[in-house]
C-alpha positions as CSV (number, residue, x, y, z in Angstrom):
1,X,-6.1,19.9,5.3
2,X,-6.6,21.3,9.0
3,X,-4.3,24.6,7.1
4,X,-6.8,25.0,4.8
5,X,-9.2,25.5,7.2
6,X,-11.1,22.1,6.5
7,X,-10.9,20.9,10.2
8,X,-8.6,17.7,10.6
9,X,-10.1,14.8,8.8
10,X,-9.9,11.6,11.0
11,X,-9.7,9.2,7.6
12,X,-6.2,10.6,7.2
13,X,-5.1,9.1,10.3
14,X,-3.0,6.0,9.9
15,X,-1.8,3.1,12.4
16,X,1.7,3.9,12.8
17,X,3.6,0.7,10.6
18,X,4.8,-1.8,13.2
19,X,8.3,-2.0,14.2
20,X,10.4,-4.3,11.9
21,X,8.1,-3.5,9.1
22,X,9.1,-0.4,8.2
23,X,11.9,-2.3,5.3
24,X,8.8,-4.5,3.6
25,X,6.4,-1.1,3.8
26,X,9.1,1.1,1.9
27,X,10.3,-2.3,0.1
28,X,6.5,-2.4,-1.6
29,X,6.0,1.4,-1.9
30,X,9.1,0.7,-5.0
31,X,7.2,-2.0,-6.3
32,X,4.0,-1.0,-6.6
33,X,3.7,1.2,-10.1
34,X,0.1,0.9,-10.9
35,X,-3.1,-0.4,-9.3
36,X,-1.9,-3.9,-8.4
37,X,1.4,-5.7,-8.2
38,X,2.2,-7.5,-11.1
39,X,4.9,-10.4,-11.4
40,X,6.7,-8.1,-13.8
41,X,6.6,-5.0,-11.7
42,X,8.5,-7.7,-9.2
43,X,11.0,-8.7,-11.8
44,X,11.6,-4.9,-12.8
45,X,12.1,-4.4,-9.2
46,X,14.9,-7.0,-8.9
47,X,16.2,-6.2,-11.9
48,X,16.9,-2.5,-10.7
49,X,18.4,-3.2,-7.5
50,X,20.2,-6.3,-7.8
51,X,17.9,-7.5,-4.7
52,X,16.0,-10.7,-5.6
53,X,13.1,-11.4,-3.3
54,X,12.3,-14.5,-1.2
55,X,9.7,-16.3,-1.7
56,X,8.2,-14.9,1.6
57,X,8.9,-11.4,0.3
58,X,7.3,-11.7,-2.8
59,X,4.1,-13.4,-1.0
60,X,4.3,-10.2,1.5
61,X,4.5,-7.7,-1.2
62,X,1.1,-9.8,-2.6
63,X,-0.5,-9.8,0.7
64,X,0.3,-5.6,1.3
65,X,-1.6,-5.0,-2.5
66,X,-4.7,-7.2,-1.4
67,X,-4.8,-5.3,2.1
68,X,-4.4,-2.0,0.2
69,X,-7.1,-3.2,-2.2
70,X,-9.3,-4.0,0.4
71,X,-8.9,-0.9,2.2
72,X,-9.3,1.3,-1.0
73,X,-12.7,-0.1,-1.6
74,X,-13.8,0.5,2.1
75,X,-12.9,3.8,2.1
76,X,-14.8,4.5,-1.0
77,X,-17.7,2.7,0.0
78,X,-18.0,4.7,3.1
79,X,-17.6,8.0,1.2
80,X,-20.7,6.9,-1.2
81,X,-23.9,9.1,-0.3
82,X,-25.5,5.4,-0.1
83,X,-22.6,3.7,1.5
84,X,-23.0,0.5,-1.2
């Protein structure tokens, strides 16, 4: 963006993803195929690596979508001209 002469854009700064994380972030990047995670994305997953998730995993991979979610819909509420 700052290339293209738009200035640089503090909303495309991100929190660097804490140390030991890094496996789940990159684990749920493969997972996630549409808007939310779905049990069957999950089993498609599994089924394509070999890797079957924990328990814990799977309830990480659901807590990353809600997070994402949630942060999608503040970022587009605070790019409405009403901020609603």
């Amino acid at each position: 963006m700052e290339k293209q002469g738009g200035g640089h854009d503090p909303q495309l700064d991100v929190a660097p993803v804490p140390e030991g994380f890094e496996t789940w972030l990159v684990m749920y990047m493969e997972i996630k195929q549409s808007e939310h995670v779905t049990y069957q994305d999950i089993n498609a997953y599994e089924r394509v690596t070999g890797h079957r998730l924990s328990p814990v995993e799977v309830s990480a991979v659901f807590a990353m979508d809600r997070g994402a979610a949630k942060a999608m819909v503040e970022v587009m509420k605070e790019n409405k001209p009403d901020g609603r």
